[in-house]
C-alpha positions as CSV (number, residue, x, y, z in Angstrom):
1,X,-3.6,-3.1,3.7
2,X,-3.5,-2.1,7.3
3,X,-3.3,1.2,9.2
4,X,1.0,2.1,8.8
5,X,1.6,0.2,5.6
6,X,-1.2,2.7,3.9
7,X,0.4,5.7,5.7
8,X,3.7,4.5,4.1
9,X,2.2,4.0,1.0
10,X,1.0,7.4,1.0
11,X,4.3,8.9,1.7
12,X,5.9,7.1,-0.7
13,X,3.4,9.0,-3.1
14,X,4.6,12.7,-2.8
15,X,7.2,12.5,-5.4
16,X,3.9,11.8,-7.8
17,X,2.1,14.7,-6.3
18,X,4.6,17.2,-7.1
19,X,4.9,15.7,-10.4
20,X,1.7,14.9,-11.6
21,X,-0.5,18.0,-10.2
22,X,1.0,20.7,-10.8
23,X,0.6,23.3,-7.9
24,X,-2.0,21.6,-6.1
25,X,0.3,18.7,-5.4
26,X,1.8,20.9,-3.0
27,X,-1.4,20.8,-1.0
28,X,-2.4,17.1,-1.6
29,X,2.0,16.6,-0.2
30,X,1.0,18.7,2.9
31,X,-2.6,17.0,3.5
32,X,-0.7,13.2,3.1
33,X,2.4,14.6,5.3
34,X,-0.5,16.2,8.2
35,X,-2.2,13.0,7.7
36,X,0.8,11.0,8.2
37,X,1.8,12.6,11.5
38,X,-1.7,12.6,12.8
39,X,-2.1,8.4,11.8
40,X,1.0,7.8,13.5
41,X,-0.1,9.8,16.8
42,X,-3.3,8.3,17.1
43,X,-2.1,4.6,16.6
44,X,1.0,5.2,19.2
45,X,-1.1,7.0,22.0
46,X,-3.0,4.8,24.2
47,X,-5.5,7.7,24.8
48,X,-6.7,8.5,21.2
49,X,-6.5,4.7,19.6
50,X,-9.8,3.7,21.7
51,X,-11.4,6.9,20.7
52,X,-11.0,6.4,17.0
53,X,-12.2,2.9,17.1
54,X,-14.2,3.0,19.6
55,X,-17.6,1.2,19.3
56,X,-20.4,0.7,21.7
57,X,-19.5,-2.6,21.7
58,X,-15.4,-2.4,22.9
59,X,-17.1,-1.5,26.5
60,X,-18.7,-5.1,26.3
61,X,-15.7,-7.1,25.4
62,X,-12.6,-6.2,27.9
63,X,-9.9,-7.8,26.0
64,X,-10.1,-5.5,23.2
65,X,-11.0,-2.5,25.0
66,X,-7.6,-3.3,27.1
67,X,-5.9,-3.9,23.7
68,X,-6.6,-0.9,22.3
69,X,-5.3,1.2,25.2
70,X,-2.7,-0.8,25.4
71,X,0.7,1.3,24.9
72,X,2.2,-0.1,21.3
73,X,6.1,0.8,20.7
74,X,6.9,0.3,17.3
75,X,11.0,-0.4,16.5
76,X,12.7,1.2,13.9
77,X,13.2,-1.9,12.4
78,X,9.9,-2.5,11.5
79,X,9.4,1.1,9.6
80,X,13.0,0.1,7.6
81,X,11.6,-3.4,7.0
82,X,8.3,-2.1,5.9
83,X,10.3,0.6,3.0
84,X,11.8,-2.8,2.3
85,X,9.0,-4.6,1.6
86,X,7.4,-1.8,-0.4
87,X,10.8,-0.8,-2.1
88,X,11.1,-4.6,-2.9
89,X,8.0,-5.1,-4.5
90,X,8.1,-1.6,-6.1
91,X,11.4,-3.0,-8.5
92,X,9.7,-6.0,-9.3
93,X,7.2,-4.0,-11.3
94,X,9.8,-1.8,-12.5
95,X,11.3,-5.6,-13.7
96,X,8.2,-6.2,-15.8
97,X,7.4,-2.8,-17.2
98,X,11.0,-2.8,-18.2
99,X,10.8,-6.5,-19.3
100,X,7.8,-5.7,-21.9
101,X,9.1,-1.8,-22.5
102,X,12.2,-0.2,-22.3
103,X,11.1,3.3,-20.2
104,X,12.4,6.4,-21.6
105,X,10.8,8.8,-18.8
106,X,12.2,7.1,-15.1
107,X,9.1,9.9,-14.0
108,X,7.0,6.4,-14.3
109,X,8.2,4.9,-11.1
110,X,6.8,7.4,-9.4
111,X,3.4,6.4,-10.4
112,X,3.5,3.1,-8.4
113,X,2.7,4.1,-5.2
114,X,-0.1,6.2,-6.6
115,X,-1.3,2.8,-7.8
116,X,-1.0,1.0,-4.9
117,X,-3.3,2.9,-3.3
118,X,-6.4,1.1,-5.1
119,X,-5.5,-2.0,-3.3
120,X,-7.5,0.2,-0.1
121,X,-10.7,-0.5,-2.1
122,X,-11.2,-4.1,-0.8
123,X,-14.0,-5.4,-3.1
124,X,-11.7,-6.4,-5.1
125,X,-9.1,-9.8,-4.7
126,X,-6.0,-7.8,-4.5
127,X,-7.6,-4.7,-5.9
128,X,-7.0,-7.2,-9.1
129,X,-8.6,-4.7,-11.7
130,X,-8.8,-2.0,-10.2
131,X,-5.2,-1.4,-9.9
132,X,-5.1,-2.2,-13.3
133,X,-7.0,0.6,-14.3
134,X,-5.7,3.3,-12.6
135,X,-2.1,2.1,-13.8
136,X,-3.7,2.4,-17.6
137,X,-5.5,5.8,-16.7
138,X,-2.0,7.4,-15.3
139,X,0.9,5.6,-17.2
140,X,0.9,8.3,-20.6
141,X,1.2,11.1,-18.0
142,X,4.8,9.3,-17.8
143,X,5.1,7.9,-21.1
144,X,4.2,4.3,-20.4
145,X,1.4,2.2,-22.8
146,X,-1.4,1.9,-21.3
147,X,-0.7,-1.7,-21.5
148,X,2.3,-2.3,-20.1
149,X,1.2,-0.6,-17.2
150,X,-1.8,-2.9,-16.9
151,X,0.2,-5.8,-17.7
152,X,2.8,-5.5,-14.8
153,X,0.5,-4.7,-12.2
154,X,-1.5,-8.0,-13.5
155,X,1.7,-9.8,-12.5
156,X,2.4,-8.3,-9.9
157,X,-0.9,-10.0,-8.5
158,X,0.0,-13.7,-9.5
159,X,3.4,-12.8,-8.2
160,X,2.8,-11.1,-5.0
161,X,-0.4,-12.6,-4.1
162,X,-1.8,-15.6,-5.7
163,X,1.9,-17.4,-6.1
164,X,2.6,-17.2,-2.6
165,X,-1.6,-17.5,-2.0
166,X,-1.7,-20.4,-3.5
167,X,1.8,-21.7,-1.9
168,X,0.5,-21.0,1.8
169,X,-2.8,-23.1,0.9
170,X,-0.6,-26.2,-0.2
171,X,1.7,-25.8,2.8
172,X,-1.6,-25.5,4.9
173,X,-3.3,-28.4,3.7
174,X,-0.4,-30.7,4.0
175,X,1.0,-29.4,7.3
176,X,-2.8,-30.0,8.6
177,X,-3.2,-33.7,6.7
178,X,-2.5,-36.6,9.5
């Protein structure tokens, strides 16, 4: 996941906060809504960007010292495509919890952002288990089974990432065949 798509992510995320811990997820909404502002300031300022990521090496190799302090304008479009995209994929799992469970408590969408989150731990393919876990561990806090949580985020992986995966590699390898 990169940089703004983790900070949206994250946003997305307050509702379960409030929800799901008590008085603290006040503090955890203003840490995510500080952190927010301050990832969106460093990656739109030309001045903090190289300082972030700067390494001893970016002095050696100009092209991506220059690129990072290069001035990045980011359209509106792109944030509204972005909720799209997450919005998008957010009903699909709502499609297969609903599709294996009928929900009783609408509280459990708000888990899925929360969930998305473990696809930052990159060991994984997809965070494939991992995600699956942690929608186990928080689904009876909204009245989900364990299992249907587990089992829509499982296909949300072959629908969101090895389907299309798998698709690319086939258009790939017979786009490149002479």
């Amino acid at each position: 996941m990169t940089g703004s798509t983790s900070c949206l992510v994250l946003v997305f995320s307050l509702p379960a906060a409030f929800l799901l811990l008590g008085w603290t997820g006040r503090l955890v909404s203003v840490a995510i809504v500080a952190l927010y502002g301050l990832g969106i300031a460093v990656a739109q300022s030309a001045y903090w960007r190289p300082k972030f990521g700067g390494f001893s090496l970016l002095g050696k190799v100009p092209k991506l010292k220059a690129l990072l302090s290069a001035i990045i304008v980011t359209s509106p479009v792109y944030w509204m495509l972005s909720i799209t995209y997450f919005l998008t994929g957010y009903l699909l799992l709502m499609c297969f919890i609903v599709g294996i469970e009928p929900i009783h408590n609408w509280h459990a969408v708000l888990i899925l952002p929360v969930v998305t989150l473990s696809n930052l731990i990159s060991i994984t393919i997809g965070g494939l288990g991992v995600r699956e876990g942690l929608a186990a561990a928080l689904s009876p806090s909204v009245g989900l089974a364990r299992e249907v949580a587990a089992a829509a985020f499982f296909l949300s992986f072959f629908s969101t990432r090895l389907i299309p995966g798998l698709n690319g590699l086939t258009w790939t390898a017979m786009s490149t065949k002479a």
